[in-house]
C-alpha positions in Angstrom: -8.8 -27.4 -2.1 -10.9 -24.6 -0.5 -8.7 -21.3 0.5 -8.4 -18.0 0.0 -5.6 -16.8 -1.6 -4.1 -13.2 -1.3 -2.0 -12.6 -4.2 0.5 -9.7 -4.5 0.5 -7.9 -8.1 3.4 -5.3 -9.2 3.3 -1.9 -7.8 4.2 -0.7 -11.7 6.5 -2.8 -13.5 4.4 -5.4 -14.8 7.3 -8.2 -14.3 7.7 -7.6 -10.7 5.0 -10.9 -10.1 6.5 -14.3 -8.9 6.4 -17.4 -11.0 3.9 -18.9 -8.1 1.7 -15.9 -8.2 1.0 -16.6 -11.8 0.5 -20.4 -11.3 -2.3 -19.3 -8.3 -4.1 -17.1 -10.8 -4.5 -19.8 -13.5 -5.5 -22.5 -10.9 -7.8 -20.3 -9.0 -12.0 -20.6 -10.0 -12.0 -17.0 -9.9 -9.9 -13.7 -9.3 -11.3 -11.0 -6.2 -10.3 -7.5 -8.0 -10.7 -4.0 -6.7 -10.3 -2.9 -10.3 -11.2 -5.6 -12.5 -10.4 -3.3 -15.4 -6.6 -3.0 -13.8 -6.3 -6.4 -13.1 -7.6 -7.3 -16.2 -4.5 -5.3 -18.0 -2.5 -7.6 -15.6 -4.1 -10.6 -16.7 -3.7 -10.2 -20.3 -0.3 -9.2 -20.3 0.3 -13.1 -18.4 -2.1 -14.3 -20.9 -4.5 -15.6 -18.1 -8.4 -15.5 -19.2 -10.3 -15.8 -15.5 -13.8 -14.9 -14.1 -13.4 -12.0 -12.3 -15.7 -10.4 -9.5 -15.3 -6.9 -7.7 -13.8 -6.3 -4.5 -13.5 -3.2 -2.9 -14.5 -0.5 -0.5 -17.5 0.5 -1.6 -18.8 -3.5 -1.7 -16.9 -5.3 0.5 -19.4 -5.5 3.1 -21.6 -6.6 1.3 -20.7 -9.1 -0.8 -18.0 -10.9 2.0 -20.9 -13.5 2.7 -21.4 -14.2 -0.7 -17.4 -15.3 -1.0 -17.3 -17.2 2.4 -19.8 -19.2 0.7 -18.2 -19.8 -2.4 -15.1 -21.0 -0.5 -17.6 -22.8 1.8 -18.5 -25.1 -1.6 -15.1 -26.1 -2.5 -14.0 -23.1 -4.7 -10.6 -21.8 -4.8 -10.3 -18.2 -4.7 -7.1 -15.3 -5.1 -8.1 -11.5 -3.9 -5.5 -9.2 -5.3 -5.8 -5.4 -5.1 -4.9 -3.0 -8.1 -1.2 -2.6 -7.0 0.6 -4.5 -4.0 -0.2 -7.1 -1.5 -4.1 -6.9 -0.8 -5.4 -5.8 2.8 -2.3 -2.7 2.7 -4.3 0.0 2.6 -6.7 -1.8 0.2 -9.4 -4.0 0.7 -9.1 -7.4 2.3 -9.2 -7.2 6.1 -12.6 -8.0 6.4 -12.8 -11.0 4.5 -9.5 -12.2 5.9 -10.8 -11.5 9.3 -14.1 -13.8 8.1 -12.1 -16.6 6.8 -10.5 -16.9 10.3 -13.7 -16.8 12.0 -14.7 -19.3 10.0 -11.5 -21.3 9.9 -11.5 -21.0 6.0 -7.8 -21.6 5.2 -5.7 -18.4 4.0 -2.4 -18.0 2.3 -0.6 -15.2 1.3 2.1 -15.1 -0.9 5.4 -13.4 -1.2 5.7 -10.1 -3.2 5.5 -6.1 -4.5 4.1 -3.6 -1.3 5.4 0.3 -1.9 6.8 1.3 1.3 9.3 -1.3 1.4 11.7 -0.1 -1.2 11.2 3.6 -0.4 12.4 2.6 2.7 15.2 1.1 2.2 16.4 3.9 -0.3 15.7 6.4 2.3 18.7 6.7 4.2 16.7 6.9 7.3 16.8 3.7 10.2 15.0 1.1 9.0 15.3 -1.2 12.0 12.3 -0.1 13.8 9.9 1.6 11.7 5.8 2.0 12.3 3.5 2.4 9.3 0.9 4.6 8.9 -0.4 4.6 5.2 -2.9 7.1 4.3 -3.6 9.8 7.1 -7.4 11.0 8.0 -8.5 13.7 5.5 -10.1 15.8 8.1 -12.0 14.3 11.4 -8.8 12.8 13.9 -6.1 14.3 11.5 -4.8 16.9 13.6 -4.7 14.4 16.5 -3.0 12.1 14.7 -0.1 14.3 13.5 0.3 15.5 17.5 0.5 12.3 18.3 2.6 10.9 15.9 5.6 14.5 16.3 7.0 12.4 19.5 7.0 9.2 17.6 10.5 7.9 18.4 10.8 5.3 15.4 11.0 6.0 11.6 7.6 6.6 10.0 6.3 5.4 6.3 3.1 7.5 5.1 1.0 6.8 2.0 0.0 9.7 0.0 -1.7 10.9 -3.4 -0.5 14.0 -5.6 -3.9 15.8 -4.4 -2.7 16.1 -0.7 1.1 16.0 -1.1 2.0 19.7 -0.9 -0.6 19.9 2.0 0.9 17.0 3.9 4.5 18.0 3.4 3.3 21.4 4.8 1.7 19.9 7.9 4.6 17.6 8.6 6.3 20.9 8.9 3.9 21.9 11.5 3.6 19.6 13.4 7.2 17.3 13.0 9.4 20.5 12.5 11.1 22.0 9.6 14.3 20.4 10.0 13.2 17.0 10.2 15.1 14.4 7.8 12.5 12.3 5.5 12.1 11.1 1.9 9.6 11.5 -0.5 9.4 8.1 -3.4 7.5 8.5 -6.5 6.1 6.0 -9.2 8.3 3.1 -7.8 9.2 0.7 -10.3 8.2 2.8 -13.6 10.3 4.8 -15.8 10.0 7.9 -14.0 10.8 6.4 -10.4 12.5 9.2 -8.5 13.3 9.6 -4.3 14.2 12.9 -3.3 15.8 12.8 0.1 16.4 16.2 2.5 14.5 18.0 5.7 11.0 18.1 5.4 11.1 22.1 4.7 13.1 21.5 1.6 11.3 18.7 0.1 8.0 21.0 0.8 10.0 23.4 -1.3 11.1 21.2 -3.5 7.7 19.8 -4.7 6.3 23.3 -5.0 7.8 23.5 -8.0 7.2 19.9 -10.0 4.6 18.8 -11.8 3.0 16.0 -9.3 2.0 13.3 -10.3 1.5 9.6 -9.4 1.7 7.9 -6.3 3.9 8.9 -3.3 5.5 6.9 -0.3 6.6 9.6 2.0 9.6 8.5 5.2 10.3 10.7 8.2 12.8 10.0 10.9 11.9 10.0 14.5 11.5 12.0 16.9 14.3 10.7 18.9 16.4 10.4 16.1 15.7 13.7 14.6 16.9 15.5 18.4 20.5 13.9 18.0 20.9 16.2 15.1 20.2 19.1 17.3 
């Protein structure tokens, strides 16, 4: 049956992938990657041998005609991203956003996205929460982080060890030193760690590690954060 599958894959720990998610990657005619050389990892350690084609930023305009035709023939196809459930700050809006227009069917499974877990382990609110992902390297930064210090609900921010320090620094700026928030690291692999404290300390704090790997950084809001006061 023609659809589009999107198929979460573990965020580290290679057994954090459902029983169905497995079963879609053997059925489907081929495997979207952003990474095929990642997925492929992925694929051997399930012992899955599948045509693969590249998905990403960099191609993903161009080649989202090709796979609406594809799926237009009667093929069967799973996008997964190198880590997580696809269109999260990875590729896969535009073809999802295709295959509506074209009323291709979609499914997306169940499974592994980062920000979940480091929010729960947080210790901040996690009723109402509003993510962010990866902030603007430069143009509409600054805007943003104005913007976003009166932001009344808790906030989940995507970052990589490049820009850490620099963030942490900012959010100190421009959300106040004292402001509580939680910094997780390499979720789900052996060195998984969450520091928790105000944002001035964890700035401290990271000044002095060796950083590396990929961060999910949580900051209370603004509303929150003036009770404290």
């Amino acid at each position: 049956m023609t659809k589009l599958f999107l198929v979460p894959t573990p965020i580290g720990n290679l057994e954090d992938i459902t029983l169905r998610a497995i079963r879609i990657l053997k059925e489907a005619d081929i495997i979207l990657a952003e990474d095929t050389r990642k997925t492929g990892i992925l694929l051997k350690h399930l012992a899955i041998e599948k045509k693969m084609l590249s998905h990403h930023q960099f191609n993903e305009h161009k080649i989202v005609q090709q796979i609406i035709d594809r799926l237009k023939m009667g093929e069967c196809i799973a996008l997964v991203s190198d880590a997580g459930t696809p269109s999260i700050s990875d590729p896969g809006f535009l073809l999802i956003r295709e295959c509506i227009k074209q009323e291709i069917d979609i499914e997306c499974l169940p499974g592994p996205t980062a920000f979940i877990p480091a929010l729960v382990m947080s210790g901040i609110p996690t009723d109402h929460f509003i993510f962010e992902g990866f902030l603007p390297h430069k143009k509409g930064r600054k805007s943003r982080l104005e913007r976003l210090s009166e932001q009344p609900y808790t906030m989940v921010f995507y970052e990589s060890p490049y820009r850490l320090i620099k963030t942490l620094e900012q959010f100190v700026e421009y959300f106040g030193p004292d402001r509580k928030a939680s910094v997780s690291k390499e979720l789900t692999k052996i060195y998984e760690k969450t520091e928790r404290g105000t944002l001035i300390q964890l700035a401290e704090r990271f000044k002095s590690e060796s950083i590396k790997g990929e961060f999910v950084i949580i900051v209370e809001g603004y509303t929150l954060c003036r009770r404290h006061s």
